[in-house]
Residue frames as a rotation matrix with the C-alpha (Angstrom) as fourth column:
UNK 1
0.973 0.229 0.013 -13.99
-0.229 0.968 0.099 13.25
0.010 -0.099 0.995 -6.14
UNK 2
0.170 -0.985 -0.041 -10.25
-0.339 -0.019 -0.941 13.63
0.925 0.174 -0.337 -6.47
UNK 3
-0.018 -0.427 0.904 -9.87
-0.981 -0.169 -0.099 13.14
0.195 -0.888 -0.416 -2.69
UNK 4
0.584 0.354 0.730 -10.67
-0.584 0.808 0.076 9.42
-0.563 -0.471 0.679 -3.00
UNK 5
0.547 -0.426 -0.720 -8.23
-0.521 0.500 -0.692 8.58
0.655 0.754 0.051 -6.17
UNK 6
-0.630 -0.625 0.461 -5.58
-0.761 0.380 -0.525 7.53
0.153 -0.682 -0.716 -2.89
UNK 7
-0.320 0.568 0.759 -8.40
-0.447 0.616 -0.649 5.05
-0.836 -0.546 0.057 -1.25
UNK 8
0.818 0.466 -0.338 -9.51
-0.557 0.495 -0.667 4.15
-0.144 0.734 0.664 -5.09
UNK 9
0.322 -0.668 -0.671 -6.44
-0.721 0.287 -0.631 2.46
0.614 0.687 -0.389 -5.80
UNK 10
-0.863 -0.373 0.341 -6.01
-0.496 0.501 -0.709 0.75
0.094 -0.781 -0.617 -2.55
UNK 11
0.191 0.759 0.623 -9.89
-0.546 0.609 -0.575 -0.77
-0.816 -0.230 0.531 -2.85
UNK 12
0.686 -0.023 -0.728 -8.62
-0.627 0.488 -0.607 -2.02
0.369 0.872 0.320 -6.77
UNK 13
-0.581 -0.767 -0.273 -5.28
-0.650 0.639 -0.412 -3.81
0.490 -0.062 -0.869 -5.31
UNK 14
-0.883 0.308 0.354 -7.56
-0.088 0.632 -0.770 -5.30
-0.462 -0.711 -0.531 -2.49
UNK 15
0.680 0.732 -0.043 -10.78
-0.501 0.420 -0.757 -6.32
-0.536 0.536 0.652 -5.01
UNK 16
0.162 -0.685 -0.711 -7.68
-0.855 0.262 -0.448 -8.16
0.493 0.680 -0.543 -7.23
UNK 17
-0.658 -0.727 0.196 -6.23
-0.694 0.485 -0.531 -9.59
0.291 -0.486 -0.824 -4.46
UNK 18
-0.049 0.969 0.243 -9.92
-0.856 0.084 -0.510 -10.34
-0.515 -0.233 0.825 -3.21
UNK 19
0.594 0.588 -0.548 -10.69
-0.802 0.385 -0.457 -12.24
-0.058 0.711 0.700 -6.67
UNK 20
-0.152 -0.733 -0.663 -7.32
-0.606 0.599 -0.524 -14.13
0.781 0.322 -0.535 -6.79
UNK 21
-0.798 -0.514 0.315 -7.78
-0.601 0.654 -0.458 -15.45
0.030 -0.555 -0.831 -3.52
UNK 22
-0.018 0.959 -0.281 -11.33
-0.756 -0.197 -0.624 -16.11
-0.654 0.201 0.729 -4.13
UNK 23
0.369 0.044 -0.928 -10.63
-0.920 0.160 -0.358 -17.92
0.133 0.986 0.100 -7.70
UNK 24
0.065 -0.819 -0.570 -7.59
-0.711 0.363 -0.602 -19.85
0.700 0.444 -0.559 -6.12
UNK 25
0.843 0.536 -0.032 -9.00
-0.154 0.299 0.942 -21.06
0.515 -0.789 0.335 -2.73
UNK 26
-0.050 -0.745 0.665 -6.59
-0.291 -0.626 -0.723 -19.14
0.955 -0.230 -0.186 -0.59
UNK 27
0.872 0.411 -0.265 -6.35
0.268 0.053 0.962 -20.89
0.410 -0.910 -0.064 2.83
UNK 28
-0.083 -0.919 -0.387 -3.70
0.358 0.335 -0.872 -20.07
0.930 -0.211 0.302 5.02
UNK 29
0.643 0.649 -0.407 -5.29
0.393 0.176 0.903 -20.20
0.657 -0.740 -0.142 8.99
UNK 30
0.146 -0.815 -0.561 -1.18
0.805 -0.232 0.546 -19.61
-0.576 -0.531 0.622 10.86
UNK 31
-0.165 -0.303 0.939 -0.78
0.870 -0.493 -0.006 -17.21
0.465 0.815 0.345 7.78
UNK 32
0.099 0.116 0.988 -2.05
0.414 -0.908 0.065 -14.23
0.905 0.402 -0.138 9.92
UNK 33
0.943 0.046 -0.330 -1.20
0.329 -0.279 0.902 -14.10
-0.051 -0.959 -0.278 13.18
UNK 34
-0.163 -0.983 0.081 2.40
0.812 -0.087 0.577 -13.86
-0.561 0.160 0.812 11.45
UNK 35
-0.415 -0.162 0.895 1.42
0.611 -0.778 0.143 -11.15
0.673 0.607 0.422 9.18
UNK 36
0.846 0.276 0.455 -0.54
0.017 -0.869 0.495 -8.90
0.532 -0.412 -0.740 11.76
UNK 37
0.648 -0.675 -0.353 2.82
0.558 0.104 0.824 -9.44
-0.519 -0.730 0.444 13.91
UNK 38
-0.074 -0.818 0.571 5.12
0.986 0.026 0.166 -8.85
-0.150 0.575 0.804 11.13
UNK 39
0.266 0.347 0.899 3.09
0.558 -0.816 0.149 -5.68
0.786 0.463 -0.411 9.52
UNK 40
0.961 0.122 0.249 2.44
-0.049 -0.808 0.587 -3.68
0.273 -0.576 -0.771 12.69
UNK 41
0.125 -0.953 -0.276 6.64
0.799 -0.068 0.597 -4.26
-0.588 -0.295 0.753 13.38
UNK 42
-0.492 -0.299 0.818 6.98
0.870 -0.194 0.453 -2.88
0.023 0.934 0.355 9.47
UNK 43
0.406 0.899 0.162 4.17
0.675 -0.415 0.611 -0.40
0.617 -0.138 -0.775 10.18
UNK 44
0.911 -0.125 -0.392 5.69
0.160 -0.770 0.618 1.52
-0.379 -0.626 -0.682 13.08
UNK 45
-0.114 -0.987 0.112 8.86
0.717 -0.004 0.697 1.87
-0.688 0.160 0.708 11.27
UNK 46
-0.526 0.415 0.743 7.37
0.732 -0.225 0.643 3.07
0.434 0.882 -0.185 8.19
UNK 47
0.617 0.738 -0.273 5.08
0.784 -0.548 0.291 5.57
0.065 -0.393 -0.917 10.22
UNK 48
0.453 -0.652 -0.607 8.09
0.652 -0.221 0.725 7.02
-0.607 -0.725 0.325 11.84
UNK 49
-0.605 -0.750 -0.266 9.78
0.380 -0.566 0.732 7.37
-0.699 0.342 0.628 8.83
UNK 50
-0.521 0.490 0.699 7.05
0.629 -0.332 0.703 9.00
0.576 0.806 -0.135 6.70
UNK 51
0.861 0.284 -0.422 6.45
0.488 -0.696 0.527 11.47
-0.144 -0.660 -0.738 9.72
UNK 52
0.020 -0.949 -0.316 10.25
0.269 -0.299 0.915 12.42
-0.963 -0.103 0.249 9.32
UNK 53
-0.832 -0.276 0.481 10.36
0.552 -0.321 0.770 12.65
-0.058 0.906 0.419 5.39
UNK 54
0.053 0.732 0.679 7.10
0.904 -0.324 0.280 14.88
0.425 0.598 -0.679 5.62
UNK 55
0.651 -0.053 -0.758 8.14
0.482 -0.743 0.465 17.27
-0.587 -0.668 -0.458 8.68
UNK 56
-0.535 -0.681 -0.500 11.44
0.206 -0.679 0.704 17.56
-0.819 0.274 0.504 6.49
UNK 57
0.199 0.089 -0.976 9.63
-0.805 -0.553 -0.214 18.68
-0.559 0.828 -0.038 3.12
UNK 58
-0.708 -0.642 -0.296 11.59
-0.632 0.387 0.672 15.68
-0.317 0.662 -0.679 1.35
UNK 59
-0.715 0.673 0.190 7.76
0.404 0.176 0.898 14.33
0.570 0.719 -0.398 0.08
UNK 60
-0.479 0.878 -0.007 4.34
-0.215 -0.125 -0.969 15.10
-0.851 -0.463 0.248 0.97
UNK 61
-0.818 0.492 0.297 0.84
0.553 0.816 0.171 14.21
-0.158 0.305 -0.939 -0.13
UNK 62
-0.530 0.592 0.607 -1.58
0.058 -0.689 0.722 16.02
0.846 0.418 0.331 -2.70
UNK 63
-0.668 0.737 0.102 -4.40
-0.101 0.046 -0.994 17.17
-0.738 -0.674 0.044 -0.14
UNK 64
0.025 0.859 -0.512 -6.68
-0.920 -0.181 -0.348 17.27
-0.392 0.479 0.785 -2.70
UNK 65
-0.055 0.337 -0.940 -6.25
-0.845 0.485 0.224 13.83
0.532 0.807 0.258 -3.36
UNK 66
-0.626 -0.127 -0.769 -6.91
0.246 0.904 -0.350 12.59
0.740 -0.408 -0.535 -0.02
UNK 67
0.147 0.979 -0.140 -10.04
0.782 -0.029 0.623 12.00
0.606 -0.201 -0.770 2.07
UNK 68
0.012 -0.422 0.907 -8.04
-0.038 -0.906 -0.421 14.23
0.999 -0.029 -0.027 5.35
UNK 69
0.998 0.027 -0.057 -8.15
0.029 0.607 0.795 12.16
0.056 -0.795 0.605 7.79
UNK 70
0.051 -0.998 0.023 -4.11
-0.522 -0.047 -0.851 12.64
0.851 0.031 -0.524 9.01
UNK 71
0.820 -0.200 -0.536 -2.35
0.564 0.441 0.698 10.03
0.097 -0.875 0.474 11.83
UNK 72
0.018 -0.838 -0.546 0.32
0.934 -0.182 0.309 11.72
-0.358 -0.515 0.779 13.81
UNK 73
0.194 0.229 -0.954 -1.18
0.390 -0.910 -0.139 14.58
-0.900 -0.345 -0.265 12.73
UNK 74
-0.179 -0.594 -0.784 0.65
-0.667 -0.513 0.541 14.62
-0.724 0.620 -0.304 9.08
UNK 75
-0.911 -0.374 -0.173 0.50
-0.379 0.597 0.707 11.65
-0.161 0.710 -0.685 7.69
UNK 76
-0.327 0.937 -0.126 -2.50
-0.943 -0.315 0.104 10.70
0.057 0.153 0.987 5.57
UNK 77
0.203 0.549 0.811 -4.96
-0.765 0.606 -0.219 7.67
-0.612 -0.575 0.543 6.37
UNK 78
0.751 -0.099 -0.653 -4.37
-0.613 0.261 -0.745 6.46
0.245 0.960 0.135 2.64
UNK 79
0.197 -0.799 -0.569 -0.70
-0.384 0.471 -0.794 5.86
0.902 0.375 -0.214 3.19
UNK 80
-0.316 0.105 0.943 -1.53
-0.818 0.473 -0.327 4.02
-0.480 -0.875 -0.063 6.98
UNK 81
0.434 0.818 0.376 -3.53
-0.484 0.564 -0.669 1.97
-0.760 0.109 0.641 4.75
UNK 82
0.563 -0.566 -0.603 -1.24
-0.684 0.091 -0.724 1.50
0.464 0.820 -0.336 2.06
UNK 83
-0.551 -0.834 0.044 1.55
-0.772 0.489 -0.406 -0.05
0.317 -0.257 -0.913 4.70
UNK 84
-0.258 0.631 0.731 -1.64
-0.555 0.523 -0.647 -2.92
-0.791 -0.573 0.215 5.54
UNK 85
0.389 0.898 -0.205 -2.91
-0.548 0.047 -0.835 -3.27
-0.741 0.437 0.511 2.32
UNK 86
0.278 -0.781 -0.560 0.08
-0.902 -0.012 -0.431 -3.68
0.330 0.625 -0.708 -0.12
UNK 87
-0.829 -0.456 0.324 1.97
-0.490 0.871 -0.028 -6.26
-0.270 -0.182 -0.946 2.04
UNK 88
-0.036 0.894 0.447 -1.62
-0.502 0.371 -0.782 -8.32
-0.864 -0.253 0.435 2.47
UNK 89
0.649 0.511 -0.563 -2.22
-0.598 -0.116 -0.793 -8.37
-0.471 0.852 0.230 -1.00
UNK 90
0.113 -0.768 -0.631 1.11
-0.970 0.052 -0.237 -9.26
0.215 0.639 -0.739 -2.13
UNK 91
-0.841 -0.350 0.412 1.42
-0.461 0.863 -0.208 -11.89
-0.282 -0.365 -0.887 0.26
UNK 92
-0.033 0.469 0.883 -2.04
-0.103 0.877 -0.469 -13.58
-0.994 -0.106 0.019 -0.82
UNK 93
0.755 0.089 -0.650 -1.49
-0.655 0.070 -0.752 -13.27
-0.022 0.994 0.111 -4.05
UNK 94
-0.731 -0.674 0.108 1.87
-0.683 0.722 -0.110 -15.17
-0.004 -0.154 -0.988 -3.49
UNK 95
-0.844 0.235 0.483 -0.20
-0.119 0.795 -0.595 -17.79
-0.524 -0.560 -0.642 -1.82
UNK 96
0.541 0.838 -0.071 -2.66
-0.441 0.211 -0.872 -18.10
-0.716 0.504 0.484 -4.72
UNK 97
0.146 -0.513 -0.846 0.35
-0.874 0.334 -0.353 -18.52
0.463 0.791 -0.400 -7.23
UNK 98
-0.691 -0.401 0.602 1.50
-0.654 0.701 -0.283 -21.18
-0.308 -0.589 -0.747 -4.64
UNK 99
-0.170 0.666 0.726 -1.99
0.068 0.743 -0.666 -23.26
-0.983 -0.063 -0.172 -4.64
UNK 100
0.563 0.068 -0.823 -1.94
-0.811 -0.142 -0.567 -22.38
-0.156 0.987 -0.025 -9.06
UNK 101
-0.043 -0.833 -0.552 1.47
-0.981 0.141 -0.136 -23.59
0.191 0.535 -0.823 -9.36
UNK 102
-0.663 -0.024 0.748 0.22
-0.392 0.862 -0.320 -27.04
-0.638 -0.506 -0.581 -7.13
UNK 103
0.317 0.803 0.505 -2.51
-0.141 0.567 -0.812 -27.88
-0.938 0.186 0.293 -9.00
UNK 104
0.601 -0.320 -0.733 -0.91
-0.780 -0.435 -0.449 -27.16
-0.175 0.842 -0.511 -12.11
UNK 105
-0.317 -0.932 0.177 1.56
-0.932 0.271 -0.242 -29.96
0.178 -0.242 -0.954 -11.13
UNK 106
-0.189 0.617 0.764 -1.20
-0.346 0.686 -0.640 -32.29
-0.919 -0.385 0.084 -9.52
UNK 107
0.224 0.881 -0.417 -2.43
-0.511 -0.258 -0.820 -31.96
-0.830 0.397 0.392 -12.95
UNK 108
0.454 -0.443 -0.773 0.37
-0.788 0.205 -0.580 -33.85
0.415 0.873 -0.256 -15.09
């Protein structure tokens, strides 16, 4: 089961993020056509360089703690998913504190 701890940790940030936006009634409708733009810029950079720091040796990634699925041949699916997930998350969580910090305000 070790090969899934990578994908377990990326389904907890995104069940968090999930609940917060869930709890906080996250809308934000223009919010993603800017983030799938933005990401997949941030994305092919990131790829690039995490094809380059694994050819050179300077990190790499337990196999045994990933499913093996590889893009570009090297790099695991996990840390494709990671550069999607992470931003996402971060950014609706932002945008839950945002619609907290309003009501919170509405409220006095």
């Amino acid at each position: 089961m070790a090969e899934f701890n990578y994908l377990g940790v990326l389904l907890f940030i995104s069940l968090c993020a999930v609940g917060v936006t869930v709890a906080f009634k996250v809308r934000a409708p223009r919010f993603w056509k800017t983030f799938l733009v933005t990401d997949s810029i941030v994305l092919v950079v990131y790829l690039f360089w995490d094809y380059w720091a694994i050819e050179k040796k300077i990190w790499s990634f337990d196999p045994a703690q990933t499913v093996g699925l590889k893009v570009l041949g090297i790099i695991p699916i996990e840390e494709v998913l990671f550069f999607i997930i992470v931003p996402l998350m971060t950014i609706i969580t932002y945008l839950a504190l945002i619609n907290l910090i309003a009501t919170i305000k509405a409220r006095r």
